[in-house]
VEXSEDO-208919 format. One line per 2 residues: number of its first residue (from 1); their letters; for each residue x, y, z of N, C-alpha, C. Coordinates in nm, 2 decimals, padded with zeros to 4 digits. Each point is the difference from the previous one (the first is absolute). Layout:
# VEXSEDO-208919
NUM> A> X/Y/Z/X/Y/Z/X/Y/Z; ... .
# end
This chain:
# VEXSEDO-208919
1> XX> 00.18/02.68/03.04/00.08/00.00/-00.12/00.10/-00.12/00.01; 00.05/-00.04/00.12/00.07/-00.07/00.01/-00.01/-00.15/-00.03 .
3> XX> -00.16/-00.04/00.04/-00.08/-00.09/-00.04/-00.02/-00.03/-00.14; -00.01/00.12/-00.08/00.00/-00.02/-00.12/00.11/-00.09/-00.11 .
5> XX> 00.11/00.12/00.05/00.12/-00.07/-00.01/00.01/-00.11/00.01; 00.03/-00.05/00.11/00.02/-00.17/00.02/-00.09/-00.10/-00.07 .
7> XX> -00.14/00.03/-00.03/-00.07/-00.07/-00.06/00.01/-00.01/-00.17; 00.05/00.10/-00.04/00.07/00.04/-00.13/00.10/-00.12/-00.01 .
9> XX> 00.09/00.05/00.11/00.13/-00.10/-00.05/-00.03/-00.14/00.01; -00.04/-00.03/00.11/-00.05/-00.16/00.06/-00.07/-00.05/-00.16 .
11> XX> -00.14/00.08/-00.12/-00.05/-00.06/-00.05/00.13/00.00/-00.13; 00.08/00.11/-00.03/00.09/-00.03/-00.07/00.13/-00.10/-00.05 .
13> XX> -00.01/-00.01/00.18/00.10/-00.16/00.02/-00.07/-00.10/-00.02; -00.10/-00.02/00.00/-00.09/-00.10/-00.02/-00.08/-00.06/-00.16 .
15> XX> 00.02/00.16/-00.06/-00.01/-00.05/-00.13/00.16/-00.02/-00.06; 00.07/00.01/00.04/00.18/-00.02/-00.03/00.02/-00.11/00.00 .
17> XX> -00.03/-00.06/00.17/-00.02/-00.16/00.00/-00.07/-00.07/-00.09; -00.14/00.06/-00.04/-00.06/-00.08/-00.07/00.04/-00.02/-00.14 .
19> XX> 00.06/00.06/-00.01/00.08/00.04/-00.19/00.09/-00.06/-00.04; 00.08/-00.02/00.13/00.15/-00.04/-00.02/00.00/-00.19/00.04 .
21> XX> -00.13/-00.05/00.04/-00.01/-00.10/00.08/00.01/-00.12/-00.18; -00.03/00.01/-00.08/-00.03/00.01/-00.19/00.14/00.02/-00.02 .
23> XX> 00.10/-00.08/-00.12/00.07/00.05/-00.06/00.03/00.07/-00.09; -00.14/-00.05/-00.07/-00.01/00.10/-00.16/-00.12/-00.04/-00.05 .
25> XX> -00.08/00.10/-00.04/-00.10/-00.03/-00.04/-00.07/00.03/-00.13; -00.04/-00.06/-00.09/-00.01/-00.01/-00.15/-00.17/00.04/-00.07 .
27> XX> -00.07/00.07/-00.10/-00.07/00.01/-00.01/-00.02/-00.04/-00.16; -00.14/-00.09/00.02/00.01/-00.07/-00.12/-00.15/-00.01/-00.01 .
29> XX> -00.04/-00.02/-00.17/-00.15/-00.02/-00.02/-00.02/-00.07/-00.08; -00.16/-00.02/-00.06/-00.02/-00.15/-00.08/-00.10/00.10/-00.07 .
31> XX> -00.03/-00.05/-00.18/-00.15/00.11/-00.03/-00.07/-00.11/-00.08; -00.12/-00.05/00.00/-00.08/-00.14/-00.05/-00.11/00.13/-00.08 .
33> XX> -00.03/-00.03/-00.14/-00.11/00.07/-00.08/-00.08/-00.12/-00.02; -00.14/00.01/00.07/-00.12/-00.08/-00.06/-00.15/00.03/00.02 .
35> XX> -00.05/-00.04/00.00/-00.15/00.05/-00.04/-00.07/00.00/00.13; -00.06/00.13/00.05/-00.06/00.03/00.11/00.08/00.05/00.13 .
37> XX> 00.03/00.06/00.09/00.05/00.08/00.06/00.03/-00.11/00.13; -00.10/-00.07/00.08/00.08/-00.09/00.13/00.04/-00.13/-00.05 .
39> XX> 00.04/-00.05/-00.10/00.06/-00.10/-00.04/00.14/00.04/00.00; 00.03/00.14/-00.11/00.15/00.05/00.01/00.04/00.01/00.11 .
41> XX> -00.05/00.08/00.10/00.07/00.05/00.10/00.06/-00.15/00.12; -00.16/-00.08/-00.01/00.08/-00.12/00.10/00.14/-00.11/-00.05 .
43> XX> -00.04/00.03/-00.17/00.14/-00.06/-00.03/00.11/00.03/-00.05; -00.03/00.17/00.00/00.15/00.09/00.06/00.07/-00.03/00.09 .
45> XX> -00.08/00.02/00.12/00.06/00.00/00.16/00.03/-00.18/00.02; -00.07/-00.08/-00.08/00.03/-00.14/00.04/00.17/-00.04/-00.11 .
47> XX> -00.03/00.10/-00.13/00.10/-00.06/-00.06/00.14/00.11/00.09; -00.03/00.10/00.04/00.13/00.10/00.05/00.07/-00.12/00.12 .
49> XX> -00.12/-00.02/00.08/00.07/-00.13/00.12/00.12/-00.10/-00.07; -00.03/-00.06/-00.12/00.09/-00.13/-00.10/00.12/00.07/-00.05 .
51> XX> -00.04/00.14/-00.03/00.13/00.05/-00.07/00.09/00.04/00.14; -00.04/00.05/00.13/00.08/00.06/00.11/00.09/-00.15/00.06 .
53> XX> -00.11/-00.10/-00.02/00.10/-00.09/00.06/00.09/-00.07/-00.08; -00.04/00.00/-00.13/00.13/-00.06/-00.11/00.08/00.06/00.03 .
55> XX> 00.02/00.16/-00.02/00.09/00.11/-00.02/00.06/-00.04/00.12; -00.02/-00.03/00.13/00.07/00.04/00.12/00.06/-00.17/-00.02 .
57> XX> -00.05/-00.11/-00.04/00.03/-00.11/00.01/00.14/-00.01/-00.11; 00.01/00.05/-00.12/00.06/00.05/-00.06/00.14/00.03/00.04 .
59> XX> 00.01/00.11/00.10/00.10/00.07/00.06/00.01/-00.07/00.13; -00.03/-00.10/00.05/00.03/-00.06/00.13/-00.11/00.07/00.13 .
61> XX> -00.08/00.06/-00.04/-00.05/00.04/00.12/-00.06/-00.09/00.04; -00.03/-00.04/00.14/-00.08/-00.08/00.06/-00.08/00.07/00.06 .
63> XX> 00.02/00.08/00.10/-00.10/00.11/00.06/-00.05/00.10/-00.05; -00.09/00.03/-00.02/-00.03/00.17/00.01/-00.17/00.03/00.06 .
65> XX> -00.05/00.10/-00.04/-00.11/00.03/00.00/-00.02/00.11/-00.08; -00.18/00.04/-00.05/-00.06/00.05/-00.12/-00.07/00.11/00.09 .
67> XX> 00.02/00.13/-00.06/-00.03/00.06/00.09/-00.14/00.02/-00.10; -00.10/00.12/00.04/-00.16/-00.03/-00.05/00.06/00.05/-00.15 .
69> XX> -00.11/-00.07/-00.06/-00.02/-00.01/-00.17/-00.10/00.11/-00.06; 00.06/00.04/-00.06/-00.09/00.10/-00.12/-00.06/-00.04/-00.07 .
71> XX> -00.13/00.03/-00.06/-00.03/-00.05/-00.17/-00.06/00.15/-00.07; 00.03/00.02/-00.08/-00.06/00.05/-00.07/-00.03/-00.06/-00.16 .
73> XX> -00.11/00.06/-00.04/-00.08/-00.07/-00.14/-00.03/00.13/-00.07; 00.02/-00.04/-00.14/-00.05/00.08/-00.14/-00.11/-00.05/-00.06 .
75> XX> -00.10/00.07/-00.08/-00.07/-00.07/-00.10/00.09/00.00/-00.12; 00.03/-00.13/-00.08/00.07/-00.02/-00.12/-00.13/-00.01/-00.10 .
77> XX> -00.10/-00.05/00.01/-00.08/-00.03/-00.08/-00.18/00.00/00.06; -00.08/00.08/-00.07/-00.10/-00.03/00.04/-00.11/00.02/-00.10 .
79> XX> -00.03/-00.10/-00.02/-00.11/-00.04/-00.09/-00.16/00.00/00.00; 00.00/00.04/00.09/-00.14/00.01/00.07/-00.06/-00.08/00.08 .
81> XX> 00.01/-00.15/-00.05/-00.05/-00.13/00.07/00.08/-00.08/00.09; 00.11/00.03/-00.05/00.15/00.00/00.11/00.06/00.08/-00.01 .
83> XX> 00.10/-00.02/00.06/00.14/00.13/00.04/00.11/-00.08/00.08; 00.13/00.05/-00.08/00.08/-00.08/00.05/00.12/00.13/00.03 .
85> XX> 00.08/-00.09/00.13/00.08/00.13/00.07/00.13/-00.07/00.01; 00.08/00.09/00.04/00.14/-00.02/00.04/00.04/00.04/00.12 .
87> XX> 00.03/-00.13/00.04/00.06/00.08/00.19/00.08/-00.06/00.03; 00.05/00.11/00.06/00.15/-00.02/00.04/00.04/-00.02/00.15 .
89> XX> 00.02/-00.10/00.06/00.03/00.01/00.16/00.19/00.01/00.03; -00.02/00.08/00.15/00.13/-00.01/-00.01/00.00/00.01/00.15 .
91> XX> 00.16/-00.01/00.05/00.02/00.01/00.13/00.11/-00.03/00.01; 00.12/00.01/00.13/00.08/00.07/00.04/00.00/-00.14/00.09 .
93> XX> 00.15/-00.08/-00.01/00.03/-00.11/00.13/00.13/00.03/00.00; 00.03/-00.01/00.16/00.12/00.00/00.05/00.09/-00.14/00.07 .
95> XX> 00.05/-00.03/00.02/00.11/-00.11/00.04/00.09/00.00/00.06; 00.06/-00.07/00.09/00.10/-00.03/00.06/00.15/-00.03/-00.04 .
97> XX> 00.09/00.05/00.04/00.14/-00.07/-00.03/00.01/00.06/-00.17; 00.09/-00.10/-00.05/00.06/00.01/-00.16/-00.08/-00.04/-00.15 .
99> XX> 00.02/00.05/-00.06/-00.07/-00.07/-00.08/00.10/-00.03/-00.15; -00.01/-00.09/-00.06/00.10/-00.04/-00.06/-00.04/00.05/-00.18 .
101> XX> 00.07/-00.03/-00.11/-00.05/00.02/-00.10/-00.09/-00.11/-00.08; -00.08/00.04/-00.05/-00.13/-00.07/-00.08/00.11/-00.13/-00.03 .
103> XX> -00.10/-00.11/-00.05/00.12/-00.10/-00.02/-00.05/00.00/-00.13; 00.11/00.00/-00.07/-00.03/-00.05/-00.20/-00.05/-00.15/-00.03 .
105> XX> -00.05/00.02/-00.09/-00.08/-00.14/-00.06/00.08/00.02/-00.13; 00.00/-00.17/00.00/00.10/-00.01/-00.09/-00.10/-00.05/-00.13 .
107> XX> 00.04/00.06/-00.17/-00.09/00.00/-00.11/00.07/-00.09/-00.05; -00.12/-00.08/-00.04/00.04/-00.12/-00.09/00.04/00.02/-00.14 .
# end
């Protein structure tokens, strides 16, 4: 029983460590609609990469990491001879230290 114990707590400090080692961590997604099913998805997950790092570039982040990516897809349209979907990728990155506020662009 005692074994048990310890091994409980040991793995609970260890995901604690792992949790707390991240400052804050943000979850964000990208959704691309176009015609045929592995076209959206690769340029979901390629467009989600452009928006995580503007967004974190944005706020001063220099560090972080992406933790694994989701996609899920809809049929929006299907016509028989094509079919076009919507998919949505998403995923969850965490970061180091502070992060500051988005910076404003100034409108001409």
């Amino acid at each position: 029983m005692r074994t048990h114990l310890s091994v409980g707590l040991l793995a609970l400090a260890m995901c604690f460590a792992a949790t707390n080692s991240w400052a804050a961590c943000q979850r964000l997604g990208f959704s691309v609609n176009d015609y045929g099913k592995k076209g959206p998805i690769k340029d979901a997950k390629r467009m989600l990469d452009g928006y995580i790092a503007k967004w974190a570039a944005d706020r001063g982040i220099k560090k972080y990491r992406t933790r694994k990516k989701t996609v899920t897809c809809e049929l929006f349209l299907d016509v028989g001879v094509f079919d076009e979907h919507t998919c949505k990728a998403a995923a969850t990155f965490c970061w180091k230290g502070k992060s500051s506020r988005p910076k404003r662009v100034a409108k001409n």
